[in-house]
MARKE-448541 format. One record per residue (C-alpha): residue in one letter; x, y, z. Coordinates in Angstrom, 3 decimals, m for minus. Example, Ala and Ser with C-alpha at 12.3 -4.5 7.8 and 13.67 -1.06 7.14 Angstrom:
<nodes>
+------+----------+----------+----------+
| type |     east |    north |       up |
+------+----------+----------+----------+
|    A |   12.300 |   m4.500 |    7.800 |
|    S |   13.670 |   m1.060 |    7.140 |
+------+----------+----------+----------+
</nodes>
This chain:
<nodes>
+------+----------+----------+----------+
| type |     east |    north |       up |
+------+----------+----------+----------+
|    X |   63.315 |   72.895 |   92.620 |
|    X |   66.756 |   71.867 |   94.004 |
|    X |   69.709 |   73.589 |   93.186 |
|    X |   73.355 |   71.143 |   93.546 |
|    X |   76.676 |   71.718 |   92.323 |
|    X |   78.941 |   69.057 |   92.279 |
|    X |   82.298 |   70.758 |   91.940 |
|    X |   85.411 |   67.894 |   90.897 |
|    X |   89.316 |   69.238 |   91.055 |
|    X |   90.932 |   68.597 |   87.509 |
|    X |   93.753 |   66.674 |   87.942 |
|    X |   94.229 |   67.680 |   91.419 |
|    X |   97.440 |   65.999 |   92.065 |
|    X |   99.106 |   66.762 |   89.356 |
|    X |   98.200 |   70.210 |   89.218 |
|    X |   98.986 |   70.718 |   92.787 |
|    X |  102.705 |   68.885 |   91.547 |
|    X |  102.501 |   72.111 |   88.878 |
|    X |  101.933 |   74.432 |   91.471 |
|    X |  104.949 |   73.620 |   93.639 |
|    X |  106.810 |   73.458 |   90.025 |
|    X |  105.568 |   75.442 |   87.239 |
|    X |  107.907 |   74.071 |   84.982 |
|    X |  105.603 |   70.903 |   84.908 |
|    X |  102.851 |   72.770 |   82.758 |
|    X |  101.819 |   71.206 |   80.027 |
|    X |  103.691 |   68.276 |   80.126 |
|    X |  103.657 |   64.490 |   80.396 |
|    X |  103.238 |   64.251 |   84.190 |
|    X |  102.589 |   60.772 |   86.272 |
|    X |  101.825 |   60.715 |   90.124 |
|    X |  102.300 |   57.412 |   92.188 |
|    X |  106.532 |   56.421 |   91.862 |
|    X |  109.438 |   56.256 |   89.786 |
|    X |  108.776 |   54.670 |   86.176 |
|    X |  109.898 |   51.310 |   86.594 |
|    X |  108.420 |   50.554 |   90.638 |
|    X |  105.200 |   48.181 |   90.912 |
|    X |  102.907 |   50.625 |   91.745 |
|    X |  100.027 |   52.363 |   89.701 |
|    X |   99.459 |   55.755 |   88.414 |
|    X |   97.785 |   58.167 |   90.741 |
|    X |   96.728 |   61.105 |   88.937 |
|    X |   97.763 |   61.874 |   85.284 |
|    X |   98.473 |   65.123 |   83.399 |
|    X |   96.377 |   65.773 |   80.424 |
|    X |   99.165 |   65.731 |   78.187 |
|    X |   99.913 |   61.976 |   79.221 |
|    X |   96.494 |   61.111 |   79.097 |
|    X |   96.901 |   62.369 |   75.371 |
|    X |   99.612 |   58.642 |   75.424 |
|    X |   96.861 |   56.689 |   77.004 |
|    X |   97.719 |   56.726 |   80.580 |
|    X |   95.253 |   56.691 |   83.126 |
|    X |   94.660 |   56.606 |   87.009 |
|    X |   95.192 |   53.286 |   87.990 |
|    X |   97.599 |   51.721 |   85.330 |
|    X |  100.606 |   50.116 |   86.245 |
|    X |  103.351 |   52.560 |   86.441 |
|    X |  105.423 |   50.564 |   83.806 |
|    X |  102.602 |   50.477 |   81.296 |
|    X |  102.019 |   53.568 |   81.722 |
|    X |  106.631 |   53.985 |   81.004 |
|    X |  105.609 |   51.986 |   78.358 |
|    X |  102.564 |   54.437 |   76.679 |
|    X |  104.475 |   57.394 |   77.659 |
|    X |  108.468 |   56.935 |   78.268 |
|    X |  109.269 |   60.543 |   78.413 |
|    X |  106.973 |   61.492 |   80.868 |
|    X |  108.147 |   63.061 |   84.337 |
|    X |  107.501 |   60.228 |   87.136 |
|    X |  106.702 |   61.702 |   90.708 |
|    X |  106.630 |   60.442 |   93.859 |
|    X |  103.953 |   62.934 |   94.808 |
|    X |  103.443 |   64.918 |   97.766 |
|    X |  100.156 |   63.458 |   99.916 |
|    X |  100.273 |   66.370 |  102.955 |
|    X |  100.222 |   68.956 |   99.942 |
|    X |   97.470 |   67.068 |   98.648 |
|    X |   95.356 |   67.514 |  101.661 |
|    X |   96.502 |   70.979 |  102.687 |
|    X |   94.689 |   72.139 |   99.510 |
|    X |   91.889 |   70.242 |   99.502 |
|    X |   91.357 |   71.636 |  103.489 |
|    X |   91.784 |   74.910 |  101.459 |
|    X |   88.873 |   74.331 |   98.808 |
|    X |   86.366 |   72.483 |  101.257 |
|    X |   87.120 |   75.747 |  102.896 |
|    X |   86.028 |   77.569 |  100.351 |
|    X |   83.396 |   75.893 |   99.471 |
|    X |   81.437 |   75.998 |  103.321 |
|    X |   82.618 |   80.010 |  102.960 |
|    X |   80.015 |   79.773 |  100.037 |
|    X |   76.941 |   77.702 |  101.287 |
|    X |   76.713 |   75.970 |  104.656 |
|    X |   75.102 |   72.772 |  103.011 |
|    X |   78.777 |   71.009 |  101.933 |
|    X |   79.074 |   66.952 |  101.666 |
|    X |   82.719 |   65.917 |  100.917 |
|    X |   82.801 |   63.041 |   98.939 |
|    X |   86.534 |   62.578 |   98.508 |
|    X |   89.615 |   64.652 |   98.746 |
|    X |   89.166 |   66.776 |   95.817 |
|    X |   85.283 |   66.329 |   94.905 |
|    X |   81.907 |   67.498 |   96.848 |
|    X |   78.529 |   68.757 |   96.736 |
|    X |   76.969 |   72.204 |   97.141 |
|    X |   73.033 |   72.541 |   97.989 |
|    X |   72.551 |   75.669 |   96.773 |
|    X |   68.447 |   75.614 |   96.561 |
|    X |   66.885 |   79.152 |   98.058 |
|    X |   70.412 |   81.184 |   97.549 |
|    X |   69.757 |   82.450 |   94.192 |
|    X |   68.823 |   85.804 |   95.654 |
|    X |   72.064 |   86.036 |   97.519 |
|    X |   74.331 |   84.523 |   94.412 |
|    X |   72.133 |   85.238 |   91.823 |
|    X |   71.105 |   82.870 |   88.822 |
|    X |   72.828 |   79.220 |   88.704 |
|    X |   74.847 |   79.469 |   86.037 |
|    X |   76.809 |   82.887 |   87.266 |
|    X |   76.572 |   81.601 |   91.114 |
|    X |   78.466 |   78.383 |   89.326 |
|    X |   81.499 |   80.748 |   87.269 |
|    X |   81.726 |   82.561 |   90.784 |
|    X |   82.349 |   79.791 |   92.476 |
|    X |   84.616 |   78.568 |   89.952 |
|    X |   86.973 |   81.663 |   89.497 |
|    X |   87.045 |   81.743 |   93.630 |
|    X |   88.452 |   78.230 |   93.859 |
|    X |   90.670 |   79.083 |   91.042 |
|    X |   91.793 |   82.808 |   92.135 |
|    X |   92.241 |   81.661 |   95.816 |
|    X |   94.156 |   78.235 |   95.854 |
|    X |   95.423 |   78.894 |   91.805 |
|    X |   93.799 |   75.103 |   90.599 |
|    X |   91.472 |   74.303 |   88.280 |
|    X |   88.254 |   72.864 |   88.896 |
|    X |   84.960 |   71.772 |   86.916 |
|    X |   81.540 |   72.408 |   88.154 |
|    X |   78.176 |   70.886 |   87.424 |
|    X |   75.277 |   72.231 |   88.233 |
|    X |   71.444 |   70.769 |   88.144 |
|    X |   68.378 |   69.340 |   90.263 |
|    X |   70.026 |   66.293 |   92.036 |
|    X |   73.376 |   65.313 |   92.838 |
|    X |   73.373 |   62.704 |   89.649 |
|    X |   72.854 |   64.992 |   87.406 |
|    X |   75.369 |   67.923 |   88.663 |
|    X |   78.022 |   64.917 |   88.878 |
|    X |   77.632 |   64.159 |   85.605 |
|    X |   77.719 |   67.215 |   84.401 |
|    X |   80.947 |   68.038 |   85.833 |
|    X |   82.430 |   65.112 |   84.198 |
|    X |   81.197 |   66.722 |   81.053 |
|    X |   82.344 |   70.218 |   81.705 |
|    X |   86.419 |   68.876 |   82.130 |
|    X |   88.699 |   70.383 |   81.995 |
|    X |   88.706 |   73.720 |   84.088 |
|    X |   84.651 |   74.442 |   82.941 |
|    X |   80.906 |   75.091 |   84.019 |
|    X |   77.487 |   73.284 |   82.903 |
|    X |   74.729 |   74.083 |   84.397 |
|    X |   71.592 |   71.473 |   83.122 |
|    X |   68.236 |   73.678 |   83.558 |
|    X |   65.353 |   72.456 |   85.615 |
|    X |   62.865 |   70.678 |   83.286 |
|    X |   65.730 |   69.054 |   80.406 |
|    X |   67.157 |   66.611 |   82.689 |
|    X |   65.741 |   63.339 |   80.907 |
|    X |   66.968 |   65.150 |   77.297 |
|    X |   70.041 |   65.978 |   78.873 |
|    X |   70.972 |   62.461 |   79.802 |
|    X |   69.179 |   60.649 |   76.938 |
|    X |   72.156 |   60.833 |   74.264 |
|    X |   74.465 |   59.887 |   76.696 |
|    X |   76.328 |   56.823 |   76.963 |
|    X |   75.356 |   54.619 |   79.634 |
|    X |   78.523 |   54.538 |   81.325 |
|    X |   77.826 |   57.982 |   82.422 |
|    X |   76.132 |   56.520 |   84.800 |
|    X |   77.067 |   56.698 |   88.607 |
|    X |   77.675 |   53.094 |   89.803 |
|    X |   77.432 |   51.777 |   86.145 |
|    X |   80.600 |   49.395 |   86.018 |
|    X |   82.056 |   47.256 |   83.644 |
|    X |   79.799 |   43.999 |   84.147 |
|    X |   76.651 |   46.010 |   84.351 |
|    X |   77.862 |   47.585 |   81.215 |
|    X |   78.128 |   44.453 |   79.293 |
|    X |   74.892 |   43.375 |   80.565 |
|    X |   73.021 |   46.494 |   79.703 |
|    X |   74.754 |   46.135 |   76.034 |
|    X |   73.644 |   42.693 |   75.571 |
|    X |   69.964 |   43.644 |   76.446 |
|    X |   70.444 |   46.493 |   73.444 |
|    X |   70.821 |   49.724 |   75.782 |
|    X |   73.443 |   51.746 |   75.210 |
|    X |   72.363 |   54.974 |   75.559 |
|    X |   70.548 |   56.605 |   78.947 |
|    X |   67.577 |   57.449 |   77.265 |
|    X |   66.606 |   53.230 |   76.224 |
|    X |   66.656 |   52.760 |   80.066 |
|    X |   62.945 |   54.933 |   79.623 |
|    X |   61.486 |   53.128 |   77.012 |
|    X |   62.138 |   49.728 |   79.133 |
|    X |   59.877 |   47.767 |   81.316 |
|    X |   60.834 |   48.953 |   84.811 |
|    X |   59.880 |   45.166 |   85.398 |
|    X |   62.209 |   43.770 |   83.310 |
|    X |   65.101 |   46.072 |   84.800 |
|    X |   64.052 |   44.659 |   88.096 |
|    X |   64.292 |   41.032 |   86.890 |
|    X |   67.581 |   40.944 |   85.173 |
|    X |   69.631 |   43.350 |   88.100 |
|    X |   67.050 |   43.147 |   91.118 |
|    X |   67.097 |   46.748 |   92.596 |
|    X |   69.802 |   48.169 |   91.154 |
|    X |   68.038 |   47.598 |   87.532 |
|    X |   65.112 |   49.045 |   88.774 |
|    X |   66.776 |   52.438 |   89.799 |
|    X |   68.312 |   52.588 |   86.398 |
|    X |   65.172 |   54.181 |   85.538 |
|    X |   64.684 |   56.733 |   87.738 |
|    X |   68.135 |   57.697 |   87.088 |
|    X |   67.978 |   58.169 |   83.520 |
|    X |   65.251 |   60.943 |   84.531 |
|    X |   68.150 |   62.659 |   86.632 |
|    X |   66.510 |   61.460 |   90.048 |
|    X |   68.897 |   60.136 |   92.919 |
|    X |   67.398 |   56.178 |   92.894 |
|    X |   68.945 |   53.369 |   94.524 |
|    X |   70.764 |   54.428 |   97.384 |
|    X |   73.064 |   56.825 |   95.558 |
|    X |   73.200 |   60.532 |   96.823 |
|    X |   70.585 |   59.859 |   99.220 |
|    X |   69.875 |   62.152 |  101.966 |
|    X |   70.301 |   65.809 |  102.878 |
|    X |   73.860 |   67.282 |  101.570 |
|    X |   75.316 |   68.596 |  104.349 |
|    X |   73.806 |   66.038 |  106.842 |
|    X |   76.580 |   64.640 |  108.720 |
|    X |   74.911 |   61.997 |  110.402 |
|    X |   76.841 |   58.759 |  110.524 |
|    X |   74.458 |   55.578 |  109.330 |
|    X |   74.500 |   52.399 |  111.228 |
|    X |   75.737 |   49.921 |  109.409 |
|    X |   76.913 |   49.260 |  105.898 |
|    X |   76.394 |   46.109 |  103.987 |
|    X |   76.244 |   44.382 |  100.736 |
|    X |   74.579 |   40.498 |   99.804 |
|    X |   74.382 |   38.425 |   97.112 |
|    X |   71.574 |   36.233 |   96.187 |
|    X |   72.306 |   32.964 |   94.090 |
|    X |   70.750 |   32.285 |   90.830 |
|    X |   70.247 |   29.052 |   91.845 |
|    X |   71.250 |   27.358 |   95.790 |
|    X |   74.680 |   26.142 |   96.330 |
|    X |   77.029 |   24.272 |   98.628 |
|    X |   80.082 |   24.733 |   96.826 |
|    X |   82.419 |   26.097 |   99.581 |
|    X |   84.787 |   27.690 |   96.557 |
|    X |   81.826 |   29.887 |   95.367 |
|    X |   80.984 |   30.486 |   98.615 |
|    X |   84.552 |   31.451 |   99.553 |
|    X |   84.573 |   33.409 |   96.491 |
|    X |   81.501 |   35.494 |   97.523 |
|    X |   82.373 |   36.100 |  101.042 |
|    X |   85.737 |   37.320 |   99.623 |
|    X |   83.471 |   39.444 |   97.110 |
|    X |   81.108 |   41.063 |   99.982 |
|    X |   84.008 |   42.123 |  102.644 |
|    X |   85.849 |   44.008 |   99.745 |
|    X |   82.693 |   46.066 |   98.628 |
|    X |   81.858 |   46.620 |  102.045 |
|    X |   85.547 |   47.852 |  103.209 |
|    X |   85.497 |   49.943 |  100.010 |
|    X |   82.723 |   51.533 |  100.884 |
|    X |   84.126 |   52.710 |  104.614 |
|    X |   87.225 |   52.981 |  102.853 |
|    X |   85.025 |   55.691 |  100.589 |
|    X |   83.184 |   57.316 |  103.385 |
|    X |   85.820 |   57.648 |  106.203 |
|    X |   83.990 |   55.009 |  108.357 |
|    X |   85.552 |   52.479 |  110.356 |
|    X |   83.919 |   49.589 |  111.738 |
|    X |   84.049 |   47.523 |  115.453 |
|    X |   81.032 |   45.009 |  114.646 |
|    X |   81.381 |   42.822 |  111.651 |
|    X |   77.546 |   40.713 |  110.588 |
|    X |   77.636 |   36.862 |  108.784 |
|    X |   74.140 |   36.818 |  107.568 |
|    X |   72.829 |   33.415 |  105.840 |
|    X |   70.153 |   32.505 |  104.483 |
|    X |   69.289 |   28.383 |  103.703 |
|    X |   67.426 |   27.152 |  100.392 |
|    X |   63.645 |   27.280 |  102.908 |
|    X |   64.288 |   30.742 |  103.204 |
|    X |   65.690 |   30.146 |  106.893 |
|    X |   68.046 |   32.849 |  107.946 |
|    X |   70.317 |   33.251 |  110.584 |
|    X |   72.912 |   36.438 |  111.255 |
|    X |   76.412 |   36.049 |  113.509 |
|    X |   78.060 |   39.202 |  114.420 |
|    X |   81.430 |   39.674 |  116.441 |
|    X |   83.035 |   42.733 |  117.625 |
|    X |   86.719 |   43.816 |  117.092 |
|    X |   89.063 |   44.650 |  119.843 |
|    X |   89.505 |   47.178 |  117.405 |
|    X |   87.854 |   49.514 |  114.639 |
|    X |   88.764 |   48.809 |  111.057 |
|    X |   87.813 |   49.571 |  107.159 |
|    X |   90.718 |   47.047 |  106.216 |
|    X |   89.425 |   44.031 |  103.607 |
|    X |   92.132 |   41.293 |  104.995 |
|    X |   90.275 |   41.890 |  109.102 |
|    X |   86.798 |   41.812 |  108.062 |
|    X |   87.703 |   39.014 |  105.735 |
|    X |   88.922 |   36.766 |  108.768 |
|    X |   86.297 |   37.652 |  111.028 |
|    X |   83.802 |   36.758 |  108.358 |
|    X |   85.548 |   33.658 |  107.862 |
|    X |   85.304 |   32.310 |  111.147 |
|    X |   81.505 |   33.153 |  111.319 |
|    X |   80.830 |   31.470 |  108.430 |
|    X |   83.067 |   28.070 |  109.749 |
|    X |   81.665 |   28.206 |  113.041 |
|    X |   77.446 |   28.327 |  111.712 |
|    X |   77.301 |   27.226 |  108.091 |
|    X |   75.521 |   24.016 |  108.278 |
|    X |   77.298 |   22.033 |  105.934 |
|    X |   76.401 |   21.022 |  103.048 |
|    X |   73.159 |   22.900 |  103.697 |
|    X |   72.758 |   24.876 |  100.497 |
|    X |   72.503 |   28.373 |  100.683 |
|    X |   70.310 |   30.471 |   99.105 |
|    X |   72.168 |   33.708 |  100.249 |
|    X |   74.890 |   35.228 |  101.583 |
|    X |   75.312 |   39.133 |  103.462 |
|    X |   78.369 |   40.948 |  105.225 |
|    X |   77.655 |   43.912 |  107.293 |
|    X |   79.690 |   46.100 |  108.864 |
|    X |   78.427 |   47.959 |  112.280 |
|    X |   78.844 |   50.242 |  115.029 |
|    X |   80.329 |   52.503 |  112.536 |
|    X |   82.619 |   55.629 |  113.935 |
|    X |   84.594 |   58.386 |  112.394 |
|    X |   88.081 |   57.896 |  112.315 |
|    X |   89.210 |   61.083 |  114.496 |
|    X |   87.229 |   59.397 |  117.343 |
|    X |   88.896 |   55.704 |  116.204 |
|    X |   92.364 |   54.237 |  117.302 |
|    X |   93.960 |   53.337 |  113.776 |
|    X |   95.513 |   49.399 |  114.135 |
|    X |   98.640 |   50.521 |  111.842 |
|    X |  100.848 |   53.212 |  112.633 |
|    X |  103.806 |   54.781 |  110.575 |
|    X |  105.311 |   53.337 |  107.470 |
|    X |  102.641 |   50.133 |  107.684 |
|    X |   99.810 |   52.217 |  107.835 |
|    X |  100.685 |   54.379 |  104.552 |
|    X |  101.541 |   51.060 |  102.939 |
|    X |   98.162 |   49.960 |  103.611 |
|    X |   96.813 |   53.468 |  102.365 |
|    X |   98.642 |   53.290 |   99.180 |
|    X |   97.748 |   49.546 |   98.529 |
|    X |   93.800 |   50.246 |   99.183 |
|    X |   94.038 |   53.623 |   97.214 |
|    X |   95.307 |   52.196 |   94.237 |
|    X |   92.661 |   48.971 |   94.309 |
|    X |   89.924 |   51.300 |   94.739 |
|    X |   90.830 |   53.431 |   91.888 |
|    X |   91.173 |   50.454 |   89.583 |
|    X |   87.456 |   49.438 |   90.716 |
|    X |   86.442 |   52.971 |   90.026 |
|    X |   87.585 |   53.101 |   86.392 |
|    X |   87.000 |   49.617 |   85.639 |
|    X |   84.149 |   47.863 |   87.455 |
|    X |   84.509 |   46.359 |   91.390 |
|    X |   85.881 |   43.151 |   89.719 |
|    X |   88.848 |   44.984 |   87.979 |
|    X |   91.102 |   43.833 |   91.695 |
|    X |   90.395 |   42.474 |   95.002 |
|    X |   91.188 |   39.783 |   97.192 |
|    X |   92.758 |   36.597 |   95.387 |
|    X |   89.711 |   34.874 |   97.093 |
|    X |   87.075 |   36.838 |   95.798 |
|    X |   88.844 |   35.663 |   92.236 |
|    X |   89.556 |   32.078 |   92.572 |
|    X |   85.848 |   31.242 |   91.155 |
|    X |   84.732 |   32.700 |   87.564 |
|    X |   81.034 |   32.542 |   88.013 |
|    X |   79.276 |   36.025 |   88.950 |
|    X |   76.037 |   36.723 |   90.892 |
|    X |   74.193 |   39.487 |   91.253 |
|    X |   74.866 |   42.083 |   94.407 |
|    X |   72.401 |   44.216 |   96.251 |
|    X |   73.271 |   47.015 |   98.229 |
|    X |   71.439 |   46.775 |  101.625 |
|    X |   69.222 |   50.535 |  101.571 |
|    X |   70.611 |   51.433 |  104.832 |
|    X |   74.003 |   50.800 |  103.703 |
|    X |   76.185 |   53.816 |  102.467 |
|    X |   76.457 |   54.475 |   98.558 |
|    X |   79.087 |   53.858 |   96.503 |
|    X |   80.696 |   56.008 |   93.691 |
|    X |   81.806 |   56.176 |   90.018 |
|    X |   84.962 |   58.218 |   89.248 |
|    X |   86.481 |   58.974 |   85.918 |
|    X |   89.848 |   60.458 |   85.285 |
|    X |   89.241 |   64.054 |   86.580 |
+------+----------+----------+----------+
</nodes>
């Protein structure tokens, strides 16, 4: 049986902010610019979470929730200097480490027990290291599969252990609500509501079939997550393999065929953002961008065009994508689907960057706070005024050798 700890920083920028100033403890604290600029919260205290601020919100909502709260710029190199620190850490403790983000990642622990001794302790020794060593807080989850460790992380905030035994998975995650769920957003949400399931445990006592019919393959590995397993392209492979994939993509199939170029627009707009997001997420960048179309006789034809230079930006893979689609849509063929792929994938220390300087934090900052907002409210909370100019929704399917995606709540 597998042994993974998904260890999440609590509040990491704020409590780095406390660190440099201890006077900030325990009080109303907001990362991401003065009270009344345009830009969103970063991090939040818990004390202003108390007021209703979150990650994400508009820094003048969240004035408005919590007016005496302390308003910070923040300090990003601090940020990563730390989280250099714990990663540190955390390879000092097991040599199978996958980074997920700057303050989150996963352990393999399965065949140290001997070494560490039983999960639960290995899990407070880990815990009291992080904390004695860098002085932050952090919440650990322990379990069989990177799911449910992640989860139970969430459920161990703030500053706290769960380990989930081998065995009690499915009664673990059967009570809880099914927004728990990694990759569960908003719409998916609703529609699971609608259909009566609210908590994990329904998702069992439905017809994988029917799961498959309403959401296509993501439906279907609703149920082998609510066992605790890591289905549908989440958490797949080993932790701790660094192996870069070959492409990433995303593609929608229509409920019914279409030649309406503003839906079409709409969905292109739709697929380049979740793709980007997902470089965005993994530290990818991309130098071969893939139109893939497929007509109402299931014809299909794929376009690809290489950039001068590498990219995980949404506005460069949107134009490239653009021009694919002018130059080899047949119009008004209708289309039965649409795909956006992004290939010849590279890390970024072995990619030139386009931006440079003030433009290329400006860019960081603007993608940050989007991809936040998707992460605590769904991808259609923001994105690219195209991807929004047409109200009707189809359903997305995450191409298996694409990268996976992730769910984040406040930490």
């Amino acid at each position: 049986m597998r042994l993974i700890f998904h260890l999440d920083m609590d509040a990491f920028f704020v409590s780095v902010e406390e660190l440099r100033d201890p006077s900030l403890k325990g009080k109303p604290v907001v990362v991401g610019g003065k009270a009344h600029e345009r830009g969103v919260v970063s991090a939040a205290s818990y004390a202003a979470r108390r007021y209703g601020v979150r990650s994400a919100m508009p820094l003048r909502e969240a004035y408005r929730r919590c007016p005496q709260a302390i308003f910070l710029d923040g300090h990003p190199g601090d940020y990563r200097d730390y989280s250099r620190k714990v990663h540190a850490i955390l390879r000092d403790f097991s040599p199978l480490v996958e980074q997920v983000s700057i303050d989150e990642a996963f352990l393999d622990l399965t065949g140290a027990r001997r070494l560490l001794g039983p999960p639960l302790a290995a899990a407070h020794k880990l815990h009291e290291k992080v904390r004695g060593e860098t002085g932050l807080p952090c919440s650990i989850g322990a379990g069989s599969s990177r799911l449910v460790a992640k989860i139970g992380s969430g459920l161990a905030k703030p500053n706290g252990v769960l380990w989930i035994e081998p065995g009690l998975e499915s009664e673990f995650l059967a009570p809880l609500d099914i927004k728990k769920i990694p990759g569960v957003g908003k719409v998916m949400q609703k529609s699971l509501r609608d259909c009566g399931i609210h908590r994990i445990g329904q998702l069992r006592q439905v017809e994988p079939s029917f799961l498959e019919q309403r959401f296509g393959k993501t439906g279907l590995a609703l149920v082998g997550k609510a066992q605790g397993h890591d289905a549908g392209g989440w958490f797949q492979g080993e932790i701790g393999d660094r192996s870069l994939p070959k492409s990433i993509s995303h593609e929608t199939t229509f409920s019914e065929d279409t030649a309406d170029r503003k839906l079409l627009d709409a969905t292109i707009a739709k697929l380049v953002q979740l793709v980007a997001r997902r470089l965005r997420e993994h530290a990818l960048w991309t130098r071969t961008i893939q139109l893939k179309l497929r007509y109402e006789d299931f014809s299909t034809i794929t376009r690809a065009h290489t950039l001068d230079e590498p990219t995980q930006l949404d506005n460069v893979i949107l134009e490239t994508v653009r021009e694919l689609f002018r130059r080899n849509w047949q119009a008004p063929r209708p289309i039965r689907l649409i795909g956006v792929q992004a290939g010849a994938l590279g890390d970024p220390a072995r990619q030139a960057s386009l931006l440079d300087g003030e433009d290329r934090k400006k860019w960081e900052r603007a993608l940050q706070a989007a991809d936040k907002l998707r992460d605590r409210f769904g991808e259609t909370a923001v994105g690219l005024a195209a991807a929004m100019r047409h109200g009707r929704r189809e359903r997305v399917h995450e191409n298996p050798a694409g990268l996976p995606g992730r769910g984040k709540d406040d930490a």
